[in-house]
C-alpha positions, 0 to 999 in steps of 0.5 A: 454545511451537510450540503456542501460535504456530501458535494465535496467528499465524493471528489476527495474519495475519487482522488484519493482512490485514484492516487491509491491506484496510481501508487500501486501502478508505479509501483508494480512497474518499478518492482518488475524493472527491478526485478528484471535489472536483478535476473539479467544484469544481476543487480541488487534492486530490493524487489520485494521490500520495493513491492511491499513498500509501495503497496503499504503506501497505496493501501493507505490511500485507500484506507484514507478514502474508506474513512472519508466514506464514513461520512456519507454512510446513510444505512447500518448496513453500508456501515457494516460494509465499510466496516469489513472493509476498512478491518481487511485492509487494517489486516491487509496493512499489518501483514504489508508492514510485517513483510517490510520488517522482515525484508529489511532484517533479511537484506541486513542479515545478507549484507552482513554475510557478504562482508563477512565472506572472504 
């Protein structure tokens, strides 16, 4: 059984760093296309909230992956490593998910601003 994991999880950690990547990719392109929708066609495309949207979703792709390399972690150095890792990107998910509730309270605040405006 050890055999067939240390065969199969390498792959499952590549696939699932490849989503992270792909997601974070798709993401900046989208964001970007917005934001330029927003400069010259004046839009209201949530650049932003988008962003950290996709980010916090990409991060936890990642963050899946780093889990499944504790499985293969044969040292208490690597563990230690991993587990710097894996504590920066619980920070880094905290402050993503901080910034989307922001976000969204700004986007209602200015919503309700407009509708209020005569």
């Amino acid at each position: 059984m050890e055999h067939f994991i240390s065969l199969i999880v390498p792959y499952l950690i590549e696939i699932l760093e490849i989503m992270g990547i792909f997601v974070v990719a798709w993401t900046g392109v989208r964001s970007f296309w917005g934001y330029l929708m927003n400069t010259f066609r004046h839009k209201d495309y949530p650049v932003q909230y988008a962003l950290a949207s996709g980010m916090s979703t990409a991060l936890a792709f990642k963050m899946a992956a780093e889990i499944l390399k504790t499985v293969l972690v044969d040292s208490w150095e690597e563990l230690a490593i991993l587990g710097a890792v894996v504590i920066l990107r619980a920070v880094m998910s905290v402050l993503l998910h901080f910034e989307l509730k922001h976000s969204k309270e700004d986007a209602s605040a200015v919503q309700a601003l407009e509708k209020a405006a005569p």
